[in-house]
Each structure stands twice: as structure tokens, then as C-alpha cells.
N, C-alpha and C positions, 0 to 999 in steps of 0.2 A: 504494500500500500504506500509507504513509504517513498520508494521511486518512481510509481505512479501520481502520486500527489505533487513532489518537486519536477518531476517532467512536466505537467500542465502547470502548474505556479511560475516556474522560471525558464522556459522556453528552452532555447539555444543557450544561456547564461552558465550553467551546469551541466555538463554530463551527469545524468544520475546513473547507478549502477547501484544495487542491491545485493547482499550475501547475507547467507547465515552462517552458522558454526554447525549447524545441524542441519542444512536443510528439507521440505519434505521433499517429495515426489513432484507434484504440481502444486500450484496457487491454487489455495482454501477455495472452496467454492464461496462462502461466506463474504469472503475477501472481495471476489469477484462482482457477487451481490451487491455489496454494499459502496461501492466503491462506482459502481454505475447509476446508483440512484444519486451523486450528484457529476454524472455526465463522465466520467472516466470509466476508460476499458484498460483493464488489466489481465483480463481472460488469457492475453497470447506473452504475458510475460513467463519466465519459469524459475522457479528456486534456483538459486547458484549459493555456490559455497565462498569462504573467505580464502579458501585456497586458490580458487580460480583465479583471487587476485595479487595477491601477495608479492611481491614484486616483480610483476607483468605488469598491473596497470600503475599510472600515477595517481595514488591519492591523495586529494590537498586537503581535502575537509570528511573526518570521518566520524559518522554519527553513530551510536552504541542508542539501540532503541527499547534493548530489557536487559534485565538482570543476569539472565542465563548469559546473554551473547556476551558484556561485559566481563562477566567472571573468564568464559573461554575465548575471550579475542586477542590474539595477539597485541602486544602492550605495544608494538615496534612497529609500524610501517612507513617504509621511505617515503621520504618527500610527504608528509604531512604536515601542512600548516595550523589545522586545529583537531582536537579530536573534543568530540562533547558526547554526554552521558544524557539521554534523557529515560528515564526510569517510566518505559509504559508497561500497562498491562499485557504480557503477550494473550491475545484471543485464543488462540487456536489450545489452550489449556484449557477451554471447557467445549461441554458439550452439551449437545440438547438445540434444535432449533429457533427455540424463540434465545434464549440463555445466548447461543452462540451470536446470532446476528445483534442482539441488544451491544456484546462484547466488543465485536466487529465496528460497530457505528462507532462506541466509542474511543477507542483506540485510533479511528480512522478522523477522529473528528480531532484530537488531541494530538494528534501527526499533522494535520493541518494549519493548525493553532501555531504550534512548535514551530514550522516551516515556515510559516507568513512571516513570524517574528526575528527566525534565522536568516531568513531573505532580507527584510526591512534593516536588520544590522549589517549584513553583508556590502547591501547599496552604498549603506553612509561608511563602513570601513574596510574593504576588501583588498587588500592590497596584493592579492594575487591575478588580477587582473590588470592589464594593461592602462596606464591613464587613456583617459580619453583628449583627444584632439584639440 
């Protein structure tokens, strides 16, 4: 949800890329759901690992989005300019249809939140972005 969310918020400004430490198999359908009721399709993304990235891609800004992933994410990736912690709920630790998509909403609404706010600081301090002209 996560990289779906900053891919429509920040256009071209960000590559987004998403990993877990565990990933599943496919994107939560939950996920999927909930994440289309405010206009974003995430159906055709697919779980990737933090190994996929680990010094293959560059990451400048890396955001730790639960507890689990924190505890197992590597502390060290090159070339990073920030790394931030935000402490959500992971959803997919409960079950039950109404339970799961109530979880879903919020976590997906509180990834949002996060993001508008991490963007809006970005604008006014980013210095890993090129001055402009």
C-alpha cells in the first residue's frame, strides 16, 4: 500500500519500491480492496523482498513501516540519506473479513497521513534532489 500510495502522491519525484523481510506470495487481496476504493490499483504490484534490494538499488530514503520489519531490517544500506520508523499496524495479522478490511482502511489511511507529511517536508528540505533552475 505503501508504494502505491507514494507512487500516486509524488508522481515522477520518487521512485517508490517496496520490500518486506518476509514477504507473502501476492498482494493481500484486502490490500487490493481497499486501496481502490480511493482510486489506486495495486492488484499488479507483487511482494519483493529486502534482499532484492540491498545493494543493487540506491536507496536514499528508507521507511520501516512495522515493528516486525524494523526489528529484521538490515540497520546498513548504502547510500541512505534518511531512514525513519513509523510504527503501523501490520493488517494482514488479523483475520476475519469485516476485522481485516476495517485493519486494511486503517493502516492504508495512516500510510497516507505519514506520506502527505513526509512529502510536504521533503519539498521544503530535500537536498537530495537537484536545485532547481
Amino acid at each position: 500500500m505503501a508504494e502505491g500510495l507514494l507512487r500516486a502522491r509524488a508522481g515522477a519525484a520518487f521512485e517508490a519500491v517496496s520490500a518486506g523481510t518476509d514477504p507473502a506470495n501476492a498482494v493481500h487481496p484486502a490490500a487490493v480492496s481497499v486501496m481502490q476504493e480511493i482510486g489506486i490499483d495495486v492488484s499488479t504490484q507483487r511482494p519483493k523482498s529486502v534482499a532484492e534490494f540491498l545493494g543493487r538499488v540506491p536507496v536514499r530514503h528508507l521507511i520501516i513501516v512495522c515493528d516486525g520489519a524494523n526489528a529484521k531490517c538490515p540497520s546498513t544500506f548504502p547510500g541512505v540519506i534518511t531512514r525513519d520508523f513509523w510504527p503501523i499496524d501490520d493488517p494482514a495479522r488479523y483475520s476475519g473479513t469485516v476485522e481485516e478490511t476495517r485493519r486494511f482502511r486503517e493502516a492504508r489511511d495512516e500510510l497516507a497521513a505519514r506520506i502527505d507529511a513526509w512529502l510536504k517536508d521533503r519539498a521544503l528540505s530535500d537536498t537530495s534532489r537537484p536545485p532547481a533552475d
